[in-house]
N, CA, C and O of each residue as an XYZ file, in Angstrom:
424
protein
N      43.428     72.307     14.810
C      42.132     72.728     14.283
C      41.597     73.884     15.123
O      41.613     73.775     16.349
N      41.097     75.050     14.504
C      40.574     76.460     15.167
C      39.402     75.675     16.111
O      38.729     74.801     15.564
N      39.216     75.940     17.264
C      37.944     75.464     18.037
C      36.843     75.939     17.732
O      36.005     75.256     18.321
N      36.143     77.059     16.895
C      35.540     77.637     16.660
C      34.723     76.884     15.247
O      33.616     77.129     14.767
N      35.645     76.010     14.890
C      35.347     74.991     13.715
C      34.830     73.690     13.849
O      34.305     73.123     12.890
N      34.952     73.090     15.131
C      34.898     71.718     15.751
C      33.585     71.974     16.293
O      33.164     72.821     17.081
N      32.911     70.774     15.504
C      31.388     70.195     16.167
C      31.052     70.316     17.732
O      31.592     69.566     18.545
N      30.026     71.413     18.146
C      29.915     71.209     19.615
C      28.509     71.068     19.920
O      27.588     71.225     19.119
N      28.390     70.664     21.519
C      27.486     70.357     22.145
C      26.790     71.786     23.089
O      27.497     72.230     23.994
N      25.688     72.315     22.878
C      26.318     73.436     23.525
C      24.668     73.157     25.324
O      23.451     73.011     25.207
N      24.927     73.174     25.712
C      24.296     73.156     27.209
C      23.856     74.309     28.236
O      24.516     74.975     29.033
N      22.280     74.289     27.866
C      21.696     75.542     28.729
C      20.997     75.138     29.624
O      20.154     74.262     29.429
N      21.236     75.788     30.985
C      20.212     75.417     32.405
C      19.377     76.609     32.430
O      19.766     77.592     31.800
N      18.578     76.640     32.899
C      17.612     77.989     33.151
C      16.566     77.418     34.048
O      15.932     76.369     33.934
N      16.517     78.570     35.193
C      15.202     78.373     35.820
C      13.890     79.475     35.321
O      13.977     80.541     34.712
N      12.743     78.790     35.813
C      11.425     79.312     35.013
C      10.795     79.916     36.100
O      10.803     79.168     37.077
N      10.199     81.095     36.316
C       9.591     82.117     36.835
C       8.405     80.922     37.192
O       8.052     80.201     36.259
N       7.778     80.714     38.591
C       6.616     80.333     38.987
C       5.885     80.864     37.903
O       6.135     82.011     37.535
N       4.826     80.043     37.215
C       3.231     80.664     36.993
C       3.941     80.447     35.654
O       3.121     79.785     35.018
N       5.122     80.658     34.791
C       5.595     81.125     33.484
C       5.910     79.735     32.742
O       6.346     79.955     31.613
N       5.829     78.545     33.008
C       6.346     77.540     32.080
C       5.924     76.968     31.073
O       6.548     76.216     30.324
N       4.031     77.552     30.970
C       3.443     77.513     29.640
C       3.867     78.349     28.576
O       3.847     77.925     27.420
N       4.243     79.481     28.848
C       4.522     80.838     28.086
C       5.901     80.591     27.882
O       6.295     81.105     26.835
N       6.807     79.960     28.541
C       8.547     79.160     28.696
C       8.199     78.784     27.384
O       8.344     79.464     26.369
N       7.585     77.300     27.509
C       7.321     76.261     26.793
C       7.391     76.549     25.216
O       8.240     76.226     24.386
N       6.054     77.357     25.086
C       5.404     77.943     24.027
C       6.748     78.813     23.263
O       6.840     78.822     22.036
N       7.343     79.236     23.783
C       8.041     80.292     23.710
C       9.335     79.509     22.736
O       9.619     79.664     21.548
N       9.839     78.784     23.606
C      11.226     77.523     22.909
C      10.818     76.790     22.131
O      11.573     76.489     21.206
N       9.650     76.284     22.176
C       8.889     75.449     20.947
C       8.758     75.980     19.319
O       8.962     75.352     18.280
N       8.246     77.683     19.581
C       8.468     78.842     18.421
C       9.808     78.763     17.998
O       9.965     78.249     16.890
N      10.819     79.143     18.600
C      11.947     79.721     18.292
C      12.756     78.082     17.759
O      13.267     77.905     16.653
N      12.714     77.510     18.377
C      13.467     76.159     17.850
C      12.914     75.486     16.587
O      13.513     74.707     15.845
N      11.131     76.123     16.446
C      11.045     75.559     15.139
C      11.481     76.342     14.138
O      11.401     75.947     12.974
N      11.906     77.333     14.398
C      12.722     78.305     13.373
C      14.339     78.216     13.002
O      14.971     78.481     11.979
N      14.704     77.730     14.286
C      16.052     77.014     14.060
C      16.264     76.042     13.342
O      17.167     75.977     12.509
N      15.356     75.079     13.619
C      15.284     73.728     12.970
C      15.234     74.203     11.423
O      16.180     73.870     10.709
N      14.436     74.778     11.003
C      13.320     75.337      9.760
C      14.679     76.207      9.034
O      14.573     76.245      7.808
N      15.963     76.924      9.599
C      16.088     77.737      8.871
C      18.071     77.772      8.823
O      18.852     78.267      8.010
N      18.271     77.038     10.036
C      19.615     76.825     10.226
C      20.301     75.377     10.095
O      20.326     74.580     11.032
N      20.699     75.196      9.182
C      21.318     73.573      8.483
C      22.930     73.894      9.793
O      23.919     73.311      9.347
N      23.039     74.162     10.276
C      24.388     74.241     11.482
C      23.779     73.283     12.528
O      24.261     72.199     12.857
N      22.775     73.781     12.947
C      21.895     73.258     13.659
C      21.721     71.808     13.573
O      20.886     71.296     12.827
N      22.626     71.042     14.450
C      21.642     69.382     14.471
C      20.909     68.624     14.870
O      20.537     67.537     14.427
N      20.499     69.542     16.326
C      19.615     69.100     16.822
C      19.553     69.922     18.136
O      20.495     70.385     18.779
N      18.044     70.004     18.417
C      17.961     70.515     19.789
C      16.692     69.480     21.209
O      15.463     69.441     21.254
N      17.342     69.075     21.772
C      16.322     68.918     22.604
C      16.391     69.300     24.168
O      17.473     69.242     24.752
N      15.304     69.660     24.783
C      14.598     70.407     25.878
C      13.953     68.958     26.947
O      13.021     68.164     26.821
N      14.865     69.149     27.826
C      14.526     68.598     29.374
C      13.561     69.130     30.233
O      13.145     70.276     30.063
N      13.118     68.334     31.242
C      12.617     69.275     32.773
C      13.097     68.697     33.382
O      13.591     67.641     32.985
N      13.179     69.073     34.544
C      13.859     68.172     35.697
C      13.079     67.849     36.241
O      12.026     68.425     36.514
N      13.596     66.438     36.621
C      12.411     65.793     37.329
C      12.427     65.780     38.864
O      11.957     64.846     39.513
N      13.005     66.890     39.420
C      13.228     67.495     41.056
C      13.113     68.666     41.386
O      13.092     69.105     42.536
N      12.994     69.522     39.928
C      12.691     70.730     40.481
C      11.675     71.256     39.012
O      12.554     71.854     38.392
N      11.040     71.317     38.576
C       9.768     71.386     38.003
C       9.689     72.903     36.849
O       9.130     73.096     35.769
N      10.586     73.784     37.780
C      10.987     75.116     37.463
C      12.214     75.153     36.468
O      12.513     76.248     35.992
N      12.799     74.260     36.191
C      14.176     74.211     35.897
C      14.024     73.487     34.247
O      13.585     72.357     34.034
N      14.418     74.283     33.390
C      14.961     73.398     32.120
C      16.349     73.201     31.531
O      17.355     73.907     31.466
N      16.058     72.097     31.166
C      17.566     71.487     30.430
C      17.492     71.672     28.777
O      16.740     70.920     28.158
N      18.226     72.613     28.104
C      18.261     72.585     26.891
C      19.597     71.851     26.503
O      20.464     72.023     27.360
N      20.048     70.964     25.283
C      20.979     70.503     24.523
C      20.676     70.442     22.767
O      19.790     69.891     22.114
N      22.057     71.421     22.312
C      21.928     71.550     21.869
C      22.995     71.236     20.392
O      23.433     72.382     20.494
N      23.508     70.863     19.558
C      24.505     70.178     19.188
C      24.542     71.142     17.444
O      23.560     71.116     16.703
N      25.775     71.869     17.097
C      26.050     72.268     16.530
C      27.028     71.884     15.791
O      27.734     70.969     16.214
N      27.380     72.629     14.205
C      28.972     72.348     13.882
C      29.750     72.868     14.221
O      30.888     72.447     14.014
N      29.506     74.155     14.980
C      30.501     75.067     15.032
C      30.105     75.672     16.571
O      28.942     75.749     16.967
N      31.249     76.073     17.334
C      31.016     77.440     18.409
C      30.797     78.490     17.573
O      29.906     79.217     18.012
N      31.282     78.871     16.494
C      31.758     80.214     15.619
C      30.334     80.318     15.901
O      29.867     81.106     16.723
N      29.373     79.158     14.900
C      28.415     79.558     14.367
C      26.973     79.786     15.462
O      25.902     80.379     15.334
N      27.603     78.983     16.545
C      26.794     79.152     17.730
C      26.268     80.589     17.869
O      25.314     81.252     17.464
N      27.671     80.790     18.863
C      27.793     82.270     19.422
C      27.704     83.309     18.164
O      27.100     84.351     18.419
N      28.293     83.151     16.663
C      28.037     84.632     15.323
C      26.670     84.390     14.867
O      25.694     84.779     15.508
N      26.588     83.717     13.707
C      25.265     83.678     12.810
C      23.964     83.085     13.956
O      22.889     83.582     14.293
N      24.128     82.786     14.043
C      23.163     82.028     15.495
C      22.098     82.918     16.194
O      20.906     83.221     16.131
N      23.344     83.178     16.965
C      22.501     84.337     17.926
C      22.238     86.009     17.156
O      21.933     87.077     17.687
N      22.448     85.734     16.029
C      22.236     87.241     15.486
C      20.914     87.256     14.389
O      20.684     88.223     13.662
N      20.115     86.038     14.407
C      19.187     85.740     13.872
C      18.147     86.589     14.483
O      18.033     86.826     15.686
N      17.298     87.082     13.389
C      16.456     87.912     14.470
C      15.147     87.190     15.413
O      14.626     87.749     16.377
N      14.849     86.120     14.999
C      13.914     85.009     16.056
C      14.558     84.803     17.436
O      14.025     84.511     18.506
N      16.183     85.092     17.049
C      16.971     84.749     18.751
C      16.783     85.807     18.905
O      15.960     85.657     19.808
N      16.858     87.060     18.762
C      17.384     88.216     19.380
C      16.076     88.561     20.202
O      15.919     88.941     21.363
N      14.934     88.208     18.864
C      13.416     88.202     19.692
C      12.926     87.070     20.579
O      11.946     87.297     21.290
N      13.533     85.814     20.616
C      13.515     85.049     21.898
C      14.237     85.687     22.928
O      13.521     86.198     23.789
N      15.561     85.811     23.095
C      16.208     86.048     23.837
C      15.314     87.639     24.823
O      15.208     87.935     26.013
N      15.027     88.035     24.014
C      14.610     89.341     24.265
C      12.888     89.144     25.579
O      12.616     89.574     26.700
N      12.173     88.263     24.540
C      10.993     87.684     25.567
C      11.415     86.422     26.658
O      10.618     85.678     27.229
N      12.563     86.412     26.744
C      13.137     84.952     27.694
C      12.830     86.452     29.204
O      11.911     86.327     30.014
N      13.594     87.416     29.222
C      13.568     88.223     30.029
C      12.018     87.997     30.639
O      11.856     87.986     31.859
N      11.417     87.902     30.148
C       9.700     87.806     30.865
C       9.468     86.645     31.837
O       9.053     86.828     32.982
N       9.810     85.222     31.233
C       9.906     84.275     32.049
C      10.691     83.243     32.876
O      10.483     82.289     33.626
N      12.127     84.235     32.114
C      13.439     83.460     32.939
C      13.467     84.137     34.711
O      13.205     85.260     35.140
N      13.877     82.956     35.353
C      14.357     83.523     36.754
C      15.710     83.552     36.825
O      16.389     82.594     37.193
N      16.189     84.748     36.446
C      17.952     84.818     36.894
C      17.910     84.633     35.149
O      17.035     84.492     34.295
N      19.552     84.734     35.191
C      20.395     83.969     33.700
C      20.216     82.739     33.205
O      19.835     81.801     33.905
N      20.383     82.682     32.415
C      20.492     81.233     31.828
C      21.949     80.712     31.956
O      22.856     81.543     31.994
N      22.153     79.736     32.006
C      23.802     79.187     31.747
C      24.250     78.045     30.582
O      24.068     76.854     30.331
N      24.960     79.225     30.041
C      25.245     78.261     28.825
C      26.880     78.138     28.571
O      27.746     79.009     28.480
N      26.940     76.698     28.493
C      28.477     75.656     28.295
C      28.439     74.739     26.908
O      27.650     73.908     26.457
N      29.807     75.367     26.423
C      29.519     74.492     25.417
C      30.952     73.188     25.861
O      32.076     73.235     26.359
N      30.183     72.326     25.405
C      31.035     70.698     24.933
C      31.621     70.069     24.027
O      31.066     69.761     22.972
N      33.161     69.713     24.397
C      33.400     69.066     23.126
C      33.258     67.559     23.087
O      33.778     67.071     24.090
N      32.779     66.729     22.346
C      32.885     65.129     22.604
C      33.622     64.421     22.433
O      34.073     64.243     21.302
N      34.012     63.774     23.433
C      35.191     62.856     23.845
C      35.455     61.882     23.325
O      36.313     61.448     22.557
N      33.916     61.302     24.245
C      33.768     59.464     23.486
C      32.885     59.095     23.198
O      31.998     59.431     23.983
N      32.405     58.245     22.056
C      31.247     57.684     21.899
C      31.187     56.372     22.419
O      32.324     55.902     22.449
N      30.304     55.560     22.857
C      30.121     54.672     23.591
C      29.796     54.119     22.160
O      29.273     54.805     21.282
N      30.276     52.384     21.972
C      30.203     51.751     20.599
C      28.296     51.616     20.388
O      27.821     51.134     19.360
């Protein structure tokens, strides 16, 4: 099977600029309701904090596809314009891994 076809998990860390995690917040809350709202690939997204470092978010995110991750995805223009205002309140890169699933626990 092409990997690009197989259901993934895809996993973003990012740290948040002091002073910026309302405008973070606000920011992923917009754009994910547009994902949700407009991309059936999309199965779900949910958004962590860490509970040790305050600055730091955990996004997961679970797709059908890498293809569709990394092509139709990110070429949406709400990402290109998230991605674009992430520059304002990200500290450093983001890091993103995608997952394939192994096992389900019964």
């Amino acid at each position: 099977m092409d990997i690009n076809l197989k259901p993934i998990t895809v996993v973003i860390s990012s740290l948040i600029k002091p002073g910026m995690m309302k405008i973070a917040r606000q920011a992923l809350y917009e754009v994910i309701k547009e994902v949700i709202a407009q991309e059936i690939d999309c199965q779900a997204i949910h958004v962590y904090e860490d509970h040790d470092n305050l600055q730091r978010l955990l996004i997961i995110e679970k797709w059908t596809s890498k293809g569709i991750f990394l092509g139709s995805h990110m070429q949406m223009p709400y990402m290109k314009a998230f991605m674009q205002a992430a520059e304002s309140f990200l500290d450093g890169k983001a890091d993103f891994t995608c997952w394939d699933e192994v096992l389900v626990a019964p």
